[in-house]
Every structure is written in structure tokens, then in C-alpha cells.
C-alpha positions in Angstrom: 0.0 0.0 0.0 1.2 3.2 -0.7 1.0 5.7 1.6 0.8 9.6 1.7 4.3 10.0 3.3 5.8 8.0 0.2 3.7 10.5 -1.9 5.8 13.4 -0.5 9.5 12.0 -1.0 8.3 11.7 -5.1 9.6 15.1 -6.6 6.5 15.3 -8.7 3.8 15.5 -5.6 6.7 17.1 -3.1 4.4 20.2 -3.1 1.5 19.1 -3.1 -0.7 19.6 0.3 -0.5 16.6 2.8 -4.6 16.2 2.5 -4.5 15.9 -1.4 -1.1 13.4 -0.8 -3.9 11.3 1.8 -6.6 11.2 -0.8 -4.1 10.3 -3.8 -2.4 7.5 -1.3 -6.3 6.3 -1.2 -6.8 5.8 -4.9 -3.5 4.6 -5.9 -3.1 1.3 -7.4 -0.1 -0.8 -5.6 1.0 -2.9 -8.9 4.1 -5.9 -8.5 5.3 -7.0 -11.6 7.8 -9.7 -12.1 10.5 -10.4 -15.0 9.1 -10.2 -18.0 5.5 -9.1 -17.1 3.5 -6.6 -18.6 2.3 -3.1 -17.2 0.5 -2.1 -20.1 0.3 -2.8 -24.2 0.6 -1.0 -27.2 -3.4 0.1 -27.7 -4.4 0.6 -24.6 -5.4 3.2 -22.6 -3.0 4.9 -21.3 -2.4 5.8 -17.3 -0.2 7.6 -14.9 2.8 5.3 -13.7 5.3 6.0 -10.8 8.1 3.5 -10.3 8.8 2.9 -6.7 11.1 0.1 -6.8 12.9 -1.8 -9.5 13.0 -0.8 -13.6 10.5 -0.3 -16.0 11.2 -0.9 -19.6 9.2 0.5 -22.7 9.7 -2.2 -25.4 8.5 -2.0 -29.0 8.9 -4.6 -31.5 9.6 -2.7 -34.9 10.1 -5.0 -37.7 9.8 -7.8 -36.1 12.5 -6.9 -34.1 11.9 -6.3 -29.9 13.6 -2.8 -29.7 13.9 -1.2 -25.6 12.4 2.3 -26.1 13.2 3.4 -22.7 13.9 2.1 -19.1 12.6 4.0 -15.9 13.6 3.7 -12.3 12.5 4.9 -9.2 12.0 8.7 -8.5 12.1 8.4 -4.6 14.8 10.8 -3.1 14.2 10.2 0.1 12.7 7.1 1.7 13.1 3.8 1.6 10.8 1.4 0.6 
């Protein structure tokens, strides 16, 4: 569960009021992936993402060929989860 203090040590919501950091800790979704699982596909509607722990890859296949568009890691500068 994520929770409004973890909200705060993400640069993106660092300003944001401690009430509105409660109410977005409420609705958040706590997703685990494992190797090779997806997040989301090509097509579908897209969402707001924040990694917490571990690497995210964007992967494409172009040509036939899987192509990594982009990795992304935490954004946490303070905590530890």
C-alpha cells in the first residue's frame, strides 16, 4: 500500500498539500510486476505510472524486431521502501 508519506518523497507530488497526498495514497493502485510481465500494451489506454522500486522498460517490437524504447527507475529521493 502506498501511503501519503511516500507521496511526499516523489519530486513530482513534493508540493503538493498533505490532505490531497492522503486522498491520492487512497486511490492509488499498488501494482508488482515480475520479470518479463506486462504493465501495459501498445493500444491501450494509457495511465499515470510511478516507479517505486525496481526498472521499467518501454519495449516496442519494430520490424519484427523487440527494440527497448526506454527504461525508468525509481523517483524516490528520500525514503526507503
Amino acid at each position: 500500500m502506498i501511503t501519503s508519506a511516500e507521496f511526499e518523497n516523489i519530486p513530482l507530488f513534493a508540493g503538493v498539500e498533505e490532505q490531497e497526498q492522503r486522498r491520492l495514497a487512497r486511490s492509488a493502485a499498488d501494482i508488482h510486476l515480475g520479470p518479463g510481465e506486462w504493465l501495459i500494451r501498445g493500444g491501450e489506454e494509457p495511465r499515470f505510472f510511478v516507479v517505486l522500486t525496481g526498472e521499467l522498460e518501454t519495449i516496442k517490437d519494430i520490424v519484427g524486431q523487440r527494440r527497448v524504447l526506454g527504461r525508468y527507475v525509481p523517483v524516490i529521493s528520500r525514503c526507503s521502501i
